[in-house]
C-alpha positions in Angstrom: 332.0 164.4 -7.5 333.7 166.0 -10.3 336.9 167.7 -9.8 336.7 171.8 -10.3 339.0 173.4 -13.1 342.2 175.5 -10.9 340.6 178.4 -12.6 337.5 178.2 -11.1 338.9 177.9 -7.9 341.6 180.3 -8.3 338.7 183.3 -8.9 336.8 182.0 -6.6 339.7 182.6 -3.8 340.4 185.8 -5.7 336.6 187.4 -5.0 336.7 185.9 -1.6 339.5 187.1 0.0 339.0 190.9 -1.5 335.4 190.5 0.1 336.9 189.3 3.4 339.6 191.7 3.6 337.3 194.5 3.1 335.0 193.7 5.6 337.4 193.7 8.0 341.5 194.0 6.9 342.8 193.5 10.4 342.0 189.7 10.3 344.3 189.3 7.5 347.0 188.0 9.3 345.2 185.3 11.1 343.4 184.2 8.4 346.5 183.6 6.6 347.5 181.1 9.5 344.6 179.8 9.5 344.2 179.0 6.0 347.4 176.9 5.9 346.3 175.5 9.7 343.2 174.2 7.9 345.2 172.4 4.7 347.4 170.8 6.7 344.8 169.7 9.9 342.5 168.3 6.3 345.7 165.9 4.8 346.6 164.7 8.2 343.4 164.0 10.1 340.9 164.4 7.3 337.9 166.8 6.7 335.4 164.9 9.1 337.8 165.4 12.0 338.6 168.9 11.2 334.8 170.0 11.0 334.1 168.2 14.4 337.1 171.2 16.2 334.0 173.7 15.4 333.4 175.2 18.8 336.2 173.4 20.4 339.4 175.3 18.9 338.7 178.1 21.4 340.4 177.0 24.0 343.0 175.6 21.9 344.0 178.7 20.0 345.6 182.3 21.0 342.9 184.8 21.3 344.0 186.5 18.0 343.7 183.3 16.2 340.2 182.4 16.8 338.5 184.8 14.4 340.6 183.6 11.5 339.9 180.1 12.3 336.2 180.9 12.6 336.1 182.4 8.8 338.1 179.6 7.4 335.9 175.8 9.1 333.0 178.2 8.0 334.4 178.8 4.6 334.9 175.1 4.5 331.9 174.2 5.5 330.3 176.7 2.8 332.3 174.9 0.1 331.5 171.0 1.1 328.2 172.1 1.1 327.9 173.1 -2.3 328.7 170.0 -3.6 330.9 171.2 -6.2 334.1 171.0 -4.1 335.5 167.9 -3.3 338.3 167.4 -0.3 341.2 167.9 -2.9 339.2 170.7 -4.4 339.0 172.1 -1.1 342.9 171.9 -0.1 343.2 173.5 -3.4 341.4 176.9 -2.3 343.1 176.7 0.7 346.2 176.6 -0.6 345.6 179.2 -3.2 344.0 181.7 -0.2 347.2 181.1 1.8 349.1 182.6 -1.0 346.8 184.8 -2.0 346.4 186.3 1.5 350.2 186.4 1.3 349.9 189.0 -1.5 347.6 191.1 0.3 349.4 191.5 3.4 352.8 193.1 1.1 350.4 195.0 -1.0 350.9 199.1 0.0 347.3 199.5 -0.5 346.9 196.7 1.8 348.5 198.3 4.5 346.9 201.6 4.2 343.6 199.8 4.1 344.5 198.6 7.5 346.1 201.9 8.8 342.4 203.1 7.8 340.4 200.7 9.1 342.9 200.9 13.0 341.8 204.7 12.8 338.1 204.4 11.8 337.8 201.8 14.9 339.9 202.8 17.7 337.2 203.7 20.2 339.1 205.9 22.4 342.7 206.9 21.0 345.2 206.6 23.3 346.9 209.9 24.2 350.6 210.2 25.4 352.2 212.8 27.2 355.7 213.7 27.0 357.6 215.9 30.0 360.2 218.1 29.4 362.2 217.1 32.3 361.0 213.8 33.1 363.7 210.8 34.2 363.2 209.1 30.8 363.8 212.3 28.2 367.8 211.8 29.7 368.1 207.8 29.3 371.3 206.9 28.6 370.5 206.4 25.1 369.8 209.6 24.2 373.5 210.8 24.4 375.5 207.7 26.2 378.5 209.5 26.2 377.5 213.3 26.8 379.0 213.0 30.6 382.3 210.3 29.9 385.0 212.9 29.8 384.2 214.8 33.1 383.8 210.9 34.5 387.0 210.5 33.4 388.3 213.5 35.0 387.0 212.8 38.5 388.5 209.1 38.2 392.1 210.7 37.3 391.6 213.4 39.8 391.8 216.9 37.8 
């Protein structure tokens, strides 16, 4: 299998991810994680072994780490079977997607895509209520030292 030019493969991550992160920007972070968790699972027990976790990493990985994960073995398995991508090819895109996701995640339009998408999905917004007088409007942090000098003048006795 011939190798793919870096170019290739580097445009190829580039449409990806913006389709991805589109779809849904709040699985950036995992995907990022899981990106580099699938390069380095690939060198170190090979891409046979890797495929075979399908449907087992579930009850290996946190809950917020199982979508990513998902995206990414499918992603893999998309590649391998095109035929064009060989195992180095495929370390490659991964490596390139890590970095790439890397981008996205600093980018300001990034973030207000995701401050979007958190509004457009939140099913029932959560609604808090503040009390004028309640115990925690006069923690101590508010004003730690707003009552030290009359302390201080009971301790001394004036």
């Amino acid at each position: 299998m011939p190798s793919m030019d870096k170019c290739e493969i580097l445009k190829e991550v580039n449409e990806w991810s913006k389709d991805t992160i589109k779809k849904n920007p709040s699985i950036l972070n995992s995907l990022e994680s899981a990106s580099k968790r699938a390069a380095s699972l690939i060198k170190n027990i090979g891409m046979e072994k890797y495929l075979s976790l399908d449907g087992v990493y579930e009850k290996a990985l946190r809950e917020n780490e199982v979508e990513g994960f998902k995206v990414i073995i499918d992603l893999v398995k998309a590649k391998r079977r095109e035929n064009k991508y060989s195992e180095d090819d495929i370390l490659l895109f991964l490596g390139y997607l890590s970095r790439e996701l890397t981008f996205y995640e600093s980018s300001k339009d990034q973030k207000d895509l995701r401050k979007d998408y958190k509004q457009d999905h939140n099913k029932e917004p959560q609604k808090k209520e503040y009390h004028k007088n309640d115990l925690n409007a006069k923690s101590l942090t508010s004003k730690p030292f707003a009552n030290l000098q009359d302390m201080l003048d009971k301790k001394e006795g004036k």
